[in-house]
N, C-alpha and C positions, 0 to 999 in steps of 0.2 A: 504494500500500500504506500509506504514510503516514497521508494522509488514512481511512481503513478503519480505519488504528488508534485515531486521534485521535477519531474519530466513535463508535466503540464502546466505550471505555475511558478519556472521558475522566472516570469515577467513581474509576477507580484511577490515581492518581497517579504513584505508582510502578514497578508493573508497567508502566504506557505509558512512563514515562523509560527504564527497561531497554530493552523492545522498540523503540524507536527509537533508545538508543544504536545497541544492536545493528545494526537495517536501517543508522546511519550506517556502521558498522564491514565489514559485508556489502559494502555496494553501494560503498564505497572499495576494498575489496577486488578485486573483482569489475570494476570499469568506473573505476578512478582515470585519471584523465588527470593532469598535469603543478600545473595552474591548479587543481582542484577542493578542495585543502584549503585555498584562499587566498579564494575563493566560499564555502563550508562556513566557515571562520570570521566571514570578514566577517557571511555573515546570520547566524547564531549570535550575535552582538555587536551585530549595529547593530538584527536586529531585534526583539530581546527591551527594547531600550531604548527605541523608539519605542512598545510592548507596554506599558510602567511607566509613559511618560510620558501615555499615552490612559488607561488604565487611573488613574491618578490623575487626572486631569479628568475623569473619567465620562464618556467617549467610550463607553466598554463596560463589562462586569467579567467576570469567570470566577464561575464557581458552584465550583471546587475551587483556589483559588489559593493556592501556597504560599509566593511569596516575593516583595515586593514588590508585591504585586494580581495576581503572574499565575503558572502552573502552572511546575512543575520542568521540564516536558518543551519548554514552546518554547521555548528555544536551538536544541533538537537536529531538530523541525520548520522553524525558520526555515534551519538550515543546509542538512537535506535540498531544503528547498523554493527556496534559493540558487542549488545547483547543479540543481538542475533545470529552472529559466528558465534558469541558462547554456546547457544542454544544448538548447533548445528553441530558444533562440535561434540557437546555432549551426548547426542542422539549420536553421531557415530561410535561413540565410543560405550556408553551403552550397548548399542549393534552388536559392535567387536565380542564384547566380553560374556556374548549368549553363545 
């Protein structure tokens, strides 16, 4: 869902930071495990920094960037997208161990 949003709105800057607050706020809601707002911060922090640090080397750029070369909303995408390689991860591993 994430990605759906970011792919279709990433003209409104705003309105996509809300709407992904929100999905973060939902889907904590909804499916929190113990560990998942320790995941959801770390990528929220570490990967909006490595986002500033490319983005200023011209590795890439945003076409709507608002703060430092990059959009208000990826904190809140790097967090959703944190724990959901956690989640991916442990389902394989899980998998593995049957």
């Amino acid at each position: 869902m994430a990605v759906t949003l970011i792919t279709t709105l990433d003209k409104q800057v705003i309105v996509l930071t809300i709407l992904l607050i929100l999905l973060s706020v939902v889907a904590n809601r909804l499916w929190h495990q113990k560990h998942d707002i320790i995941f959801y911060c770390t990528g929220a922090i570490l990967g909006p920094i490595v986002e500033i640090i490319c983005t200023a080397n011209g590795v890439w750029r945003y076409e709507h960037p608002t703060f430092l070369n990059v959009p208000l909303w990826v904190p809140f995408a790097w967090g959703i997208m944190a724990v959901m390689v956690t989640r991916i991860a442990e389902t394989f591993v899980k998998i593995e161990k049957r």
